[in-house]
MARVO-444824 format. One line per 8 residues: number of its first residue (from 1); their letters; for each residue x, y, z of C-alpha. Coordinates in steps of 0.1 Angstrom, whole numbers, plus 5000, padded with zeros to 4 digits. Example, Ala and Ser with C-alpha at 12.3 -4.5 7.8 and 13.67 -1.06 7.14 Angstrom:
% MARVO-444824
1> AS> 5123,4955,5078; 5137,4989,5071;
% end
This chain:
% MARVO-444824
1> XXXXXXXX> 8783,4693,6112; 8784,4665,6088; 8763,4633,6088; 8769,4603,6087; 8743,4569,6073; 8749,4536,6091; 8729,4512,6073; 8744,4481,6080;
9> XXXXXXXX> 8743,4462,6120; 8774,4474,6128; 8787,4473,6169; 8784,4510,6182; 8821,4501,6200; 8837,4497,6168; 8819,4531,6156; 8827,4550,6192;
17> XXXXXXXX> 8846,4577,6172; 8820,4589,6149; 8796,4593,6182; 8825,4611,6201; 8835,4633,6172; 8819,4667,6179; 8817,4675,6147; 8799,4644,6134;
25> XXXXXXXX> 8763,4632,6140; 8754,4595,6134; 8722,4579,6124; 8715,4541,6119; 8687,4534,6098; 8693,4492,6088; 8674,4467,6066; 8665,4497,6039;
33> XXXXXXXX> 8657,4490,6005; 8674,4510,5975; 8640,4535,5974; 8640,4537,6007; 8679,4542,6007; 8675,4565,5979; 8649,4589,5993; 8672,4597,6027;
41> XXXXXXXX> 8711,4596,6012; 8709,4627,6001; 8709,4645,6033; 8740,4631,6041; 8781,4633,6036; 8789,4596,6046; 8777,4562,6043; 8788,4531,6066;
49> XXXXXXXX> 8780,4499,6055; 8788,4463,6055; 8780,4434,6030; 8740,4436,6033; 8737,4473,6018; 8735,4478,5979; 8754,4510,5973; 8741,4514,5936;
57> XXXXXXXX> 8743,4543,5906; 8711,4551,5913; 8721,4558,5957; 8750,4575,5949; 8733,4598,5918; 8707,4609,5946; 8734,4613,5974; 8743,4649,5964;
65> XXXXXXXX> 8763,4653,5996; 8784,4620,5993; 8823,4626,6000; 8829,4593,6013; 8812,4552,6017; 8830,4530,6042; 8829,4495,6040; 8833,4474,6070;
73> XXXXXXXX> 8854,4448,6061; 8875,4438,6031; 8855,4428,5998; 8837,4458,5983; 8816,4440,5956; 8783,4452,5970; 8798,4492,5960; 8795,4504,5925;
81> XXXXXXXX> 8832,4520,5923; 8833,4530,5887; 8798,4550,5899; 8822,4564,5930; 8849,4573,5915; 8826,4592,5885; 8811,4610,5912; 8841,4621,5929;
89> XXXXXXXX> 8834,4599,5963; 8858,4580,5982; 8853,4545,5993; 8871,4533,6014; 8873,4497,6036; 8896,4482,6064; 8921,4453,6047; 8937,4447,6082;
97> XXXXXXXX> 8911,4442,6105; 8906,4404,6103; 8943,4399,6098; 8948,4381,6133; 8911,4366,6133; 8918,4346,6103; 8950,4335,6117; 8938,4324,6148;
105> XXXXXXXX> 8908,4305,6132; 8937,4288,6106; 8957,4276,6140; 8923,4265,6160; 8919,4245,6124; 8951,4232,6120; 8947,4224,6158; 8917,4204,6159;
113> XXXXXXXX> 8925,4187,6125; 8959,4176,6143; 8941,4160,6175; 8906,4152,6154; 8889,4174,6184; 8855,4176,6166; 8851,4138,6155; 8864,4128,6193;
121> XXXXXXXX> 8837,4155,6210; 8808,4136,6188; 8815,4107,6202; 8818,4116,6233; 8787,4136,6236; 8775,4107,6220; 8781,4088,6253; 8809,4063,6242;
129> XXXXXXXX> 8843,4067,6254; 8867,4064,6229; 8902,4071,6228; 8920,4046,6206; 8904,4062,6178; 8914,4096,6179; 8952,4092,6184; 8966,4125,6169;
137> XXXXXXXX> 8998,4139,6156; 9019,4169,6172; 9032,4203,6158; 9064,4202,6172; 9090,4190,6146; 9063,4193,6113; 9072,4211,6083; 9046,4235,6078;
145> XXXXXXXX> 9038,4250,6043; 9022,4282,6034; 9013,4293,6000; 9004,4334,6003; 9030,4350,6025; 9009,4382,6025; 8998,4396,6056; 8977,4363,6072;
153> XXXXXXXX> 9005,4337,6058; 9036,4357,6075; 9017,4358,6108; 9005,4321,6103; 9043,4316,6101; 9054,4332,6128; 9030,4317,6153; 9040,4281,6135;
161> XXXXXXXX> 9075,4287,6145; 9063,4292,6181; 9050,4261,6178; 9084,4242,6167; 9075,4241,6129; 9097,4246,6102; 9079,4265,6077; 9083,4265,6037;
169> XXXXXXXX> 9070,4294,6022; 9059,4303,5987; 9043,4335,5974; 9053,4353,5937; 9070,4384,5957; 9088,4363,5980; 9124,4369,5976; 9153,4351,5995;
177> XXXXXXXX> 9164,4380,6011; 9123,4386,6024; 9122,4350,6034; 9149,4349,6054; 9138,4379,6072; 9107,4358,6078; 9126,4331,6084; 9109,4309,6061;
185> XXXXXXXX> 9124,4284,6037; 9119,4297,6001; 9103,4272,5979; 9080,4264,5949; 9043,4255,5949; 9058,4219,5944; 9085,4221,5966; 9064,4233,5993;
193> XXXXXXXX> 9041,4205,5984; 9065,4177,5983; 9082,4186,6015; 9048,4201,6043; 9034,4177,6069; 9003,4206,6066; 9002,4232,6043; 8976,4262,6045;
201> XXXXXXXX> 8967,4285,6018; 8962,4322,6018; 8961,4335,5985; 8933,4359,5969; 8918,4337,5941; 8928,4343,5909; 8930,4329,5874; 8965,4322,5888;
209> XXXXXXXX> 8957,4307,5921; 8927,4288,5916; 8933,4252,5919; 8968,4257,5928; 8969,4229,5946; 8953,4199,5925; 8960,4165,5912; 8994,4172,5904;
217> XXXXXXXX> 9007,4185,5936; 8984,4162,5961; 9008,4136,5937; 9040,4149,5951; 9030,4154,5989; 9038,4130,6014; 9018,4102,6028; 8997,4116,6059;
225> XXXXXXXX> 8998,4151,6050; 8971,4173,6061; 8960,4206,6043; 8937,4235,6059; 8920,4268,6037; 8908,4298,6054; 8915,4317,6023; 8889,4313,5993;
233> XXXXXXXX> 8872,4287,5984; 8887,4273,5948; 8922,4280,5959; 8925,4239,5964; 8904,4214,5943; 8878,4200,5960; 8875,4170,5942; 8916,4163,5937;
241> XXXXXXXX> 8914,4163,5977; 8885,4140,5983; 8906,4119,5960; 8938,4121,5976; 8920,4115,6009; 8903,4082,5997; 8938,4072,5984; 8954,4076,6013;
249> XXXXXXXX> 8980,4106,6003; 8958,4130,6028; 8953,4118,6061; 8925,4154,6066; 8915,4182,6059; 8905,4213,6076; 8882,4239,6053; 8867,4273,6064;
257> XXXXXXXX> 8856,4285,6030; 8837,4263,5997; 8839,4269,5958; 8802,4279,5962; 8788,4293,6000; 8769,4276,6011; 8775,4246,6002; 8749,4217,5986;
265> XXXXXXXX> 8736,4192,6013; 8755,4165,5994; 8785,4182,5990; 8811,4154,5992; 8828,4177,6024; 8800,4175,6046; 8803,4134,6050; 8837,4127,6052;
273> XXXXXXXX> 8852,4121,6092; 8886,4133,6076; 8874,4165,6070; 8865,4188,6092; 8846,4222,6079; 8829,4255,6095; 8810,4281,6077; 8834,4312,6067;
281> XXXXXXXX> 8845,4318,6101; 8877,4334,6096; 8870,4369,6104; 8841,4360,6127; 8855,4371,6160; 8846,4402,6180; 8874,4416,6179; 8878,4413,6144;
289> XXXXXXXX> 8845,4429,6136; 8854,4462,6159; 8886,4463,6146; 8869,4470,6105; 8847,4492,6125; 8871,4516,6140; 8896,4516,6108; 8866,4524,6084;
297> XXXXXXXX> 8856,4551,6112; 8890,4570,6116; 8891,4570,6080; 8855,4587,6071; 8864,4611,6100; 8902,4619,6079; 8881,4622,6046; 8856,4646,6062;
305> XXXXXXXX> 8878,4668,6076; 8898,4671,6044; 8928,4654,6061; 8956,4625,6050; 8937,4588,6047; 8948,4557,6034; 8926,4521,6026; 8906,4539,5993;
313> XXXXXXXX> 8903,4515,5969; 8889,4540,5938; 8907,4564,5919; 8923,4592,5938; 8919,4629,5930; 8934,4639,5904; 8936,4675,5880; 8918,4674,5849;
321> XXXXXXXX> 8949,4685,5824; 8966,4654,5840; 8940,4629,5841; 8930,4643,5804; 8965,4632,5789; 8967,4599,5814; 8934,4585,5813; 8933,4566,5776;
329> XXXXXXXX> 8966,4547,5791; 8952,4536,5819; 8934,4504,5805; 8968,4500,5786; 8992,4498,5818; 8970,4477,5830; 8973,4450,5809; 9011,4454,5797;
337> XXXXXXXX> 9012,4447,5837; 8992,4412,5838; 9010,4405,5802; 9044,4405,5818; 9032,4397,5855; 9026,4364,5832; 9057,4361,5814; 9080,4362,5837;
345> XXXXXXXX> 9094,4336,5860; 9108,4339,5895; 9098,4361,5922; 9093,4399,5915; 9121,4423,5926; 9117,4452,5904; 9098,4470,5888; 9106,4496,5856;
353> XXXXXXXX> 9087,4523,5840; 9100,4539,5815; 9073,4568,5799; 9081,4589,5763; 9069,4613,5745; 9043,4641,5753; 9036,4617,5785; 9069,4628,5798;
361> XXXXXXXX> 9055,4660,5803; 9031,4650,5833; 9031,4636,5866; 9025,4596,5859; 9022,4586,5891; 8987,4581,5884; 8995,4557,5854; 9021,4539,5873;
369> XXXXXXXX> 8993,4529,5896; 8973,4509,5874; 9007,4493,5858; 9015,4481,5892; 8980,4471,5895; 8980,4450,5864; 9016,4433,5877; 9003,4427,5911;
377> XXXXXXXX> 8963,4415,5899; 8972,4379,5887; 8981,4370,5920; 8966,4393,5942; 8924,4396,5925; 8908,4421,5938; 8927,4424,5968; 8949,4451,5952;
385> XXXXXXXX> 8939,4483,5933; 8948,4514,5920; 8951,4534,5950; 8968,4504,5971; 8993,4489,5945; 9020,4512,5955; 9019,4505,5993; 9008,4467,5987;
393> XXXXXXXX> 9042,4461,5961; 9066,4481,5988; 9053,4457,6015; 9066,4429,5996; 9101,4449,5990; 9093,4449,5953; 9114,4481,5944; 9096,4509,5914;
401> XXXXXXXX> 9112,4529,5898; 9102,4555,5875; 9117,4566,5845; 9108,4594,5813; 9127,4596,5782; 9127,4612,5752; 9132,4583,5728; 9096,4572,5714;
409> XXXXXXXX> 9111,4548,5687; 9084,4565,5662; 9055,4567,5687; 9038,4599,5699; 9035,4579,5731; 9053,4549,5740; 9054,4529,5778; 9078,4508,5787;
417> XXXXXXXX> 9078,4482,5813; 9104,4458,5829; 9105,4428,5857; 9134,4421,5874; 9129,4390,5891; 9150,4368,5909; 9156,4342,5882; 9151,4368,5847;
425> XXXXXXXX> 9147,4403,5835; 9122,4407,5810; 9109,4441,5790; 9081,4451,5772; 9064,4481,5750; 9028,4493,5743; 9012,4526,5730; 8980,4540,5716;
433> XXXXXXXX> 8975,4532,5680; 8949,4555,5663; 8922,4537,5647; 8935,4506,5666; 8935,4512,5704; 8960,4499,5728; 8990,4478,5713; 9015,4458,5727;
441> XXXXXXXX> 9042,4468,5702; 9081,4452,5716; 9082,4421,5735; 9117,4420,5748; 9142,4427,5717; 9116,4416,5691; 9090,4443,5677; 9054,4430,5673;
449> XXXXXXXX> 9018,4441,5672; 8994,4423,5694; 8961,4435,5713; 8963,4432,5750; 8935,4414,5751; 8918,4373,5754; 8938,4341,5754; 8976,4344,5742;
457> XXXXXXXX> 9007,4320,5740; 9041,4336,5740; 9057,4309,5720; 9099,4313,5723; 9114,4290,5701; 9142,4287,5671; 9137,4300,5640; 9137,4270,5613;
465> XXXXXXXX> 9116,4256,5589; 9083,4237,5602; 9078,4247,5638; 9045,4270,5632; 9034,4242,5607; 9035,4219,5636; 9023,4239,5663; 8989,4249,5639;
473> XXXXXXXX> 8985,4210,5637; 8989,4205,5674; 8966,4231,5680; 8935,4223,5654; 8942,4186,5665; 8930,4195,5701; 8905,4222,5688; 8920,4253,5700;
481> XXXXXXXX> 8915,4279,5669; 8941,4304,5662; 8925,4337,5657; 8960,4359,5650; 8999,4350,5648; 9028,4375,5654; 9062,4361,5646; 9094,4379,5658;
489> XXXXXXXX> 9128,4376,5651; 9159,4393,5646; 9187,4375,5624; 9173,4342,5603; 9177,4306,5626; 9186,4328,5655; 9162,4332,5685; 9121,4339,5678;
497> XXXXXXXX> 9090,4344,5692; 9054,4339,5683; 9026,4354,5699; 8990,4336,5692; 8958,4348,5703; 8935,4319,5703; 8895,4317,5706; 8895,4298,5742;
505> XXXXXXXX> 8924,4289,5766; 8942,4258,5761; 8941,4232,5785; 8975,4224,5806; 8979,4191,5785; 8973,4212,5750; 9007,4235,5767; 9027,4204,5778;
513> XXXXXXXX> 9024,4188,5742; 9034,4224,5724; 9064,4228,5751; 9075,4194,5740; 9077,4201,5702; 9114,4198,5689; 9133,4239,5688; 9109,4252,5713;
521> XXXXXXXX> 9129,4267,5746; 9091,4283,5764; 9059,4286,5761; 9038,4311,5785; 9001,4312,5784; 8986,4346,5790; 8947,4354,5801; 8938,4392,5799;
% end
């Protein structure tokens, strides 16, 4: 028989299938502290929790029996993983279960931000009758944008074209081909910006997403435009949209989530009529809560029976020669992954990994799934993983392919990465430098030797006299120290490169006034 820890208020419909498993008995013991937790785990093979439970070092060191900790629900920040996957246990949580429940509460928002529902019912229970107030606009006919068409934005799409919407769709793995399948207009953040009557968000929030939509978009959207986010808070500037709103470019907004939970008394949100909030509803519905509950259930009961699971979001199993020769690359893929997932432009298509040397001689599946990790992480966060980045890049149609080779251009080891995206193809090298650690060592056709690591610019530009005189001005004018410089080139005054790593990250005007120096063609900035 194995057992199983509840220690989180969980539904006991959502947990049915533990109870009717024969082979399975369940306990809930809730509200325990870490002793308390500490001096019981060890008597059993899973854990169940939710967001209250700390599942420390220290729980999992004593929980000698451990094959498995389910989590209820998507974020896993209250588990230790790197303590997990040390100890050889699987956790595991439910990604899908509040997929509908958020996109129901974005269309109740969106709904009631259309009609002003919630201002109208305070007045009423208020005992005046007012109707010329509260004159509304319709769905039918609106462009609708959606920025994230993951799981949540495509069926936030689909119900907006039940509605009579157009929608205009942008995500960095949405292809033509994938949009019209959705039957969704491809555009940019801008685009989508410039062109929705609403526009909801439903991105994870990243060092790429947050604040994607600020000053400069609210600038381009259209007078009366109306913007809702279920997602995370910091996706859209608070204070850009308070702005916009007292100028008249937003006619309301419709917010489920803050920068900072909860939020201050005087937060500028909670006394504005145009804006219309609720406290992190979005996954808040019953259904939504059994749903977690019977994924994370059938998937403790797969794990203890030693049979095929899915939704683990630490490292998979995998034999010691292998994970020996692998496991110093892993930090490596990773960031050649976010270096390039930040280079390129366009949505994804492809992706290429190309492994030499005495890697060749092993499965790399396991490496491939941090690269893909790293590629996917700048716009995804902690949404993907290693165990999910296969499955989460195929459900965008972003094809992988892998590739070994015997050609190590003088490395023991070399890995090579490309992006095919629909505007570019761009390629890129790193390896294991002894006494040196992980180097980025080829950035397209140019060789260089850069740490994958801080604030970079990728500088392309034409190679003549003066340009890195006047880019160190530019930057020591604006305070942004240059720490180390690669130049790249391959015949003199043809095409070059420059990679700088610089002590903090340059603000968006610093980029705009090195993109406009005279012989540059790009500049990309790069946080690792």
């Amino acid at each position: 028989m194995f057992k199983v820890l509840i220690s989180d208020p969980i539904s006991d419909m959502g947990i049915q299938k533990l109870y009717d498993a024969e082979d399975v008995t369940v306990e809930k013991k809730t509200g325990l502290s870490e002793d308390e937790l500490a001096a019981i785990i060890g008597e059993y093979d899973a854990l169940l929790v939710r967001s209250q439970t700390k599942v420390t070092p220290r729980i999992m060191e004593a929980g000698k029996k451990l094959k498995a900790i389910g989590r209820a629900g998507v974020g896993v920040d209250n588990i230790d993983l790197n303590a997990a996957t040390e100890r050889g246990i699987v956790v595991i949580n439910a990604p899908d279960g509040n997929t509908i429940s958020t996109c129901e509460h974005t269309f109740a928002m969106m709904m009631a931000l259309a009609r002003n529902i919630p201002q109208a019912y305070k007045k009423t229970v208020g005992g005046e009758w007012d109707r010329k107030s509260f004159v509304g606009v319709e769905l039918r006919n609106k462009v609708l944008g959606v920025i994230g068409m993951g799981r949540i934005g495509s069926e936030v799409a689909k119900r907006a074209k039940a509605f009579g919407m157009e929608v205009v769709g942008y995500d960095p793995f949405l292809t033509e081909d994938r949009a019209e399948k959705l039957g969704v207009k491809l555009g940019t953040v801008n685009e989508v910006s410039a062109q929705a009557d609403f526009i909801t968000v439903h991105t994870p929030l990243t060092n790429e997403t947050r604040g994607i939509l600020s000053k400069p978009q609210f600038e381009l959207m259209k007078q009366g435009v109306r913007i809702i986010n279920c997602a995370r808070g910091g996706i859209i500037d608070e204070g850009a949209l308070v702005e916009a709103i007292d100028q008249g470019i937003v006619a309301g907004a419709a917010f489920d989530v803050f920068v900072s939970e909860p939020p201050t008394a005087d937060h500028p949100f909670l006394n504005n009529p145009k804006i219309i909030v609720t406290p992190h509803l979005g996954a808040s519905t019953i259904e939504a809560q059994e749903n977690v509950a019977i994924d994370v259930s059938e998937e403790l009961l797969h794990i203890l029976r030693d049979e095929p699971f899915k939704n683990a979001v630490n490292m998979p199993p995998v034999p010691a020669n292998v994970l020996s020769k692998l496991q110093p690359y892993f930090e490596l893929g990773d960031k050649m992954g976010q270096f390039l997932a930040q280079m390129v432009d366009g949505a994804i298509g492809e992706i290429i990994i190309n492994v030499s040397g005495d890697l060749a001689d092993v499965d790399t599946q396991p490496l491939a799934r941090y690269i893909i990790k790293g590629v996917l992480s700048p716009y995804m966060g902690s949404e993907v993983n290693i165990v999910n980045s296969m499955h989460l890049a195929k459900s965008r149609d972003v094809k992988i392919e892998r590739q070994k080779s015997s050609t190590t251009k003088g490395f023991t080891n070399l890995i090579s990465l490309t992006l095919k995206t629909d505007k570019e193809e761009k390629t890129i090298a790193g390896t294991l430098l002894n006494g040196y650690g992980a180097r980025i060592v080829q950035v397209d056709q140019y060789p260089v030797d850069i740490a994958p690591a801080g604030n970079i610019l990728l500088i392309s530009h034409t190679d003549k006299p003066g340009i890195v005189g006047r880019l160190g001005t530019l930057l020591g004018t604006n305070d942004v120290n240059i720490a180390t410089m690669q130049v790249g080139r391959k015949v003199i005054g043809g095409s070059a490169i420059m990679v700088l790593t610089i002590d903090k990250p340059a603000e968006k005007a610093v980029i705009d006034e090195i993109a406009a120096l005279d012989g540059l063609t790009s500049v990309k900035k790069i946080q690792l």
